[in-house]
C-alpha positions as CSV (number, residue, x, y, z in Angstrom):
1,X,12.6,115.8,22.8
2,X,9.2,115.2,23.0
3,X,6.8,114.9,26.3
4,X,5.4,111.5,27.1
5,X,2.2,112.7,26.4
6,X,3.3,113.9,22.9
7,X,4.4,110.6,22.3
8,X,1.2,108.6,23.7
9,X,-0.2,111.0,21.1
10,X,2.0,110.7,18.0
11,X,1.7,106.8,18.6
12,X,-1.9,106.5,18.6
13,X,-2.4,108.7,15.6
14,X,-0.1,106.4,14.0
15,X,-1.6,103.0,15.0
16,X,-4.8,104.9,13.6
17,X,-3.4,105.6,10.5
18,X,-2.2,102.1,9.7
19,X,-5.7,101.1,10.6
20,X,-6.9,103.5,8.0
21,X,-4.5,102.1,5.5
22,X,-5.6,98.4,6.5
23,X,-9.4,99.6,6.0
24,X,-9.8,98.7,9.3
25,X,-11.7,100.6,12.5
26,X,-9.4,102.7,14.6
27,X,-11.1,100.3,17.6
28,X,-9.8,96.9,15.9
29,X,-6.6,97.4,17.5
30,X,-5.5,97.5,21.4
31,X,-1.8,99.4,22.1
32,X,-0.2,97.4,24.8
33,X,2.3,99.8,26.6
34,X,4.9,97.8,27.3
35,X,6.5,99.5,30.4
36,X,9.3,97.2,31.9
37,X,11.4,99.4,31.7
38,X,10.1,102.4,33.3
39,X,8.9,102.6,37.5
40,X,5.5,103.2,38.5
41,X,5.6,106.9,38.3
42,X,6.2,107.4,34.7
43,X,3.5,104.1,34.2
44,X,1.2,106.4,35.7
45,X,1.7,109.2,33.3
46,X,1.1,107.1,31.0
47,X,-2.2,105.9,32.2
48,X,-3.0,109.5,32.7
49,X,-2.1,110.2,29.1
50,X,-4.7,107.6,27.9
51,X,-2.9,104.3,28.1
52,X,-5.5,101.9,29.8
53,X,-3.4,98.3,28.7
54,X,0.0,97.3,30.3
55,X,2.6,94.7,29.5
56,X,5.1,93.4,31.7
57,X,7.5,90.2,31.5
58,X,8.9,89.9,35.0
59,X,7.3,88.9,37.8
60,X,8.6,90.8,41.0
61,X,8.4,93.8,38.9
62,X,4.8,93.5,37.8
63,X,3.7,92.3,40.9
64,X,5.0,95.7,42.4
65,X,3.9,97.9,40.1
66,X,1.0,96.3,40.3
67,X,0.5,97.3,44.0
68,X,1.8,100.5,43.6
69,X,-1.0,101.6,41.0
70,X,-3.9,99.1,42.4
71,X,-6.2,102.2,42.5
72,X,-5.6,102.7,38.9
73,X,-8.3,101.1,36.3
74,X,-5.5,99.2,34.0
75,X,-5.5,95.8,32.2
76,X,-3.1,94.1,32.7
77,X,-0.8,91.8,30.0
78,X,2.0,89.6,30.9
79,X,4.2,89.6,28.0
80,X,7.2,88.0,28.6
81,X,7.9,83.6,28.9
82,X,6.7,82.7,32.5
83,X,8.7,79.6,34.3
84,X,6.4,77.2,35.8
85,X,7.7,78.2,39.1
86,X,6.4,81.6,39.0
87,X,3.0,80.3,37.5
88,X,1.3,81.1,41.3
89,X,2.5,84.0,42.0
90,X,1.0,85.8,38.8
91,X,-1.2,83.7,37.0
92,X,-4.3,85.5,38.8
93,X,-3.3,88.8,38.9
94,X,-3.4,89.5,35.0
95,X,-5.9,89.9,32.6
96,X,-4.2,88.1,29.6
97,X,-0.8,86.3,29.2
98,X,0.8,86.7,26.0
99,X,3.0,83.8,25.8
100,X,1.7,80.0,26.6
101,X,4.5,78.4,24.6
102,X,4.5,74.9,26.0
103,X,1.9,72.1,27.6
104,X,4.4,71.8,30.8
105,X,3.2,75.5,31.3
106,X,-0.7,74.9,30.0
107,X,-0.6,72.2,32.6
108,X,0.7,74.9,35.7
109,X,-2.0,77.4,34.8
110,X,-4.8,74.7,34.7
111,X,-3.4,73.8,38.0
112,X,-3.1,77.5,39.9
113,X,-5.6,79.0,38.3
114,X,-9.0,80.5,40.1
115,X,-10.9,81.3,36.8
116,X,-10.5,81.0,33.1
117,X,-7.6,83.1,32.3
118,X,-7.3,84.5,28.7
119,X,-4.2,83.1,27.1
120,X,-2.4,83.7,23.4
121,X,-0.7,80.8,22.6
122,X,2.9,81.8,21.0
123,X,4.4,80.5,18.2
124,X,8.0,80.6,16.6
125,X,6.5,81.3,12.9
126,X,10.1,82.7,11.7
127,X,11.8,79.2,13.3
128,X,14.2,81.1,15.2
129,X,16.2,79.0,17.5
130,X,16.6,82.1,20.1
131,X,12.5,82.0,20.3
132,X,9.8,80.5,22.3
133,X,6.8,79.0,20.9
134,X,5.2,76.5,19.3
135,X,5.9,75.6,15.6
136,X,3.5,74.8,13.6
137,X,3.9,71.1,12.6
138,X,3.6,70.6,16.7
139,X,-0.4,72.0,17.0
140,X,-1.7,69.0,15.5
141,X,-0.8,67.5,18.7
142,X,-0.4,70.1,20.8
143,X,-4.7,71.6,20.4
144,X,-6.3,68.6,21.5
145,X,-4.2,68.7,24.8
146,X,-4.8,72.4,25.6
147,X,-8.5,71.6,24.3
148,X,-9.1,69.1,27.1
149,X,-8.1,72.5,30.2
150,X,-10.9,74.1,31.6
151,X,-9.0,77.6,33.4
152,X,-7.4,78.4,29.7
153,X,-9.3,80.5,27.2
154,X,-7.0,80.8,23.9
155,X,-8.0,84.0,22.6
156,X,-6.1,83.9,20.0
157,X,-1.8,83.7,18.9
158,X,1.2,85.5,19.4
159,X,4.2,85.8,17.8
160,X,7.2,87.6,17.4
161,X,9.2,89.0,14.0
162,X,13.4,89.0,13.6
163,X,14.4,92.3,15.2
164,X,16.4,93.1,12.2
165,X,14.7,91.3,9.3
166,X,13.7,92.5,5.9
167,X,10.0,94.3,5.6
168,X,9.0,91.8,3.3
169,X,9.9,88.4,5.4
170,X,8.4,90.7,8.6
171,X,5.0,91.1,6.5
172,X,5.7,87.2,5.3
173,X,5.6,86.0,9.3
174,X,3.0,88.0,10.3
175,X,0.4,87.4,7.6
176,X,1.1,83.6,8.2
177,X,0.3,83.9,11.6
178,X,-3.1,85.5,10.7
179,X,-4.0,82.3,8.5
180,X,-2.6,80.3,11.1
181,X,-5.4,81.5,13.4
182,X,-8.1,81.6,11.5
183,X,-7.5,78.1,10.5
184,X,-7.2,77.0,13.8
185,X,-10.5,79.2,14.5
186,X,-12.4,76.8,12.1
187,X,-11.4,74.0,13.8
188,X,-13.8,75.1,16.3
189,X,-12.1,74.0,19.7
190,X,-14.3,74.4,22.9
191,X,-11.7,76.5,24.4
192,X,-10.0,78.3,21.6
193,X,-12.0,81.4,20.1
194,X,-9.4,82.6,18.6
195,X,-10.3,86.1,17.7
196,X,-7.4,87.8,18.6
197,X,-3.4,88.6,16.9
198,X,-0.8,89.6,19.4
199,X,2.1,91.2,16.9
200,X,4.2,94.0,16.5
201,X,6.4,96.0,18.4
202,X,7.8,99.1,18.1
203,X,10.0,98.9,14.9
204,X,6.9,96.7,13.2
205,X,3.5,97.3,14.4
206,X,2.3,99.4,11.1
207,X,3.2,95.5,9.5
208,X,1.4,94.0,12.0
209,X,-1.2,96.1,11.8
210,X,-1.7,95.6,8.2
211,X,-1.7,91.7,8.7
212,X,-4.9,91.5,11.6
213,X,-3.2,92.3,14.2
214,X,-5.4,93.1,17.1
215,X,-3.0,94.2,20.2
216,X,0.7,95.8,19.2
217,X,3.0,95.6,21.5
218,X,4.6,98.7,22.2
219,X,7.5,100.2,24.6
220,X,10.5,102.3,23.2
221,X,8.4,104.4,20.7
222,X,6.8,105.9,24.1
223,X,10.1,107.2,25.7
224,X,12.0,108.7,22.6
C-alpha cells in the first residue's frame, strides 16, 4: 500500500499528464482534496505533502477542522449542498462554495454574507433526478436574478457526472458543461466571470480534465 505522500504524488503527476494530453499548462488545473472523510491529522499530512485546496460538504465538520488547522495556509472549498439554515454558520469561513444550486440559497448568502464570496453555480447537465442543480432551460430566468446580488461572484459552473456511466456520455456531460459556460461568459453579466469548471472526481477527472476543467475534485484516489 502506498504512503499518502506517494499518493499526493502519483495524483499530481497524473492530473499533469492529462493536462499534457489536453495541451494544456500543468497550472490550468487546481486538485481539490476532498478530505471529509479523513480527521485533521491526516488533513494535515496532506497539506504537508503539497495539498494547499480543501473540500468539505458538512458543516460541523469543516467548521472544526477548520479550527483545528487555522494556523495552516489552506483554501478552503465547500463542496457539498448547503441548507439555508446553515448559510451563517459557514458562508464566511470559505474561500469558494461549489454548489449554489437554487435562488432560495443565492438569496441566504446575499443576506449573511460580509464580502463577495466566490460561488460555482451547479448544474444537473446529465438530468439526474438524485442531483442538485440547475438545468439548463431554468438559466434564462434564473441569471438575471443572481445578476441583480452584490456578495456573489459566479466564477464559473459545477457539475457532477453518473458514478457509473459510460466514458463516452461522462466526456458528453462534461464538454456540455464547458460550452455551457462559455456561453454564459459571453453574455457578459456584471457578476458572472465565469472562468472557471468545477468537474471530476476521482473515477473521472482525466475526462474532466480533457473538457476545461479547471478544479478536480478529488478524495479516494488519496487514501488507496
Amino acid at each position: 500500500m502506498m504512503t499518502l505522500k506517494e499518493n499526493v504524488q502519483r495524483v499530481s503527476s497524473q492530473v499533469a499528464q492529462a493536462c499534457q494530453a489536453a495541451s494544456r499548462s500543468e497550472t490550468s488545473v487546481k486538485i481539490i482534496a476532498v478530505t471529509k472523510y479523513v480527521d485533521s491529522s491526516i488533513t494535515k499530512k496532506l497539506i504537508d505533502a503539497g495539498m494547499t485546496d480543501l473540500g468539505e460538504n458538512r458543516v460541523d465538520k469543516f467548521l472544526e477542522k477548520k479550527a483545528e488547522l487555522i494556523n495552516e495556509k489552506v483554501t478552503w472549498h465547500f463542496i457539498g449542498s448547503l441548507q439555508r439554515r446553515k448559510v451563517k454558520d459557514v458562508i464566511n469561513e470559505i474561500d469558494y462554495f461549489h454548489a449554489l444550486d437554487s435562488i432560495s440559497l443565492a438569496t441566504e448568502i446575499e443576506k449573511r454574507a460580509l464580502k463577495p464570496v466566490k460561488c460555482f453555480l451547479q448544474v444537473n447537465i446529465s438530468r439526474e433526478g438524485s442531483k442538485h442543480g440547475f438545468l439548463v432551460e431554468e438559466l434564462a430566468e434564473v441569471l438575471p436574478q443572481l445578476a441583480k446580488l452584490e456578495k456573489i461572484t459566479i466564477v464559473g459552473l459545477m457539475t457532477m457526472a453518473p458514478f457509473e456511466a459510460e466514458k463516452e456520455t461522462i466526456q458528453t456531460i462534461f464538454e456540455e458543461t464547458e460550452t455551457l459556460r462559455k456561453t454564459i461568459q459571453s453574455q457578459a453579466w456584471p457578476n458572472m466571470p465565469m472562468t472557471e469548471l468545477s468537474m471530476g472526481m476521482s473515477q473521472d477527472y482525466p475526462l474532466a480534465i480533457a473538457a476545461g476543467a479547471t478544479y478536480v475534485r478529488i478524495g479516494t484516489a488519496f487514501f488507496k
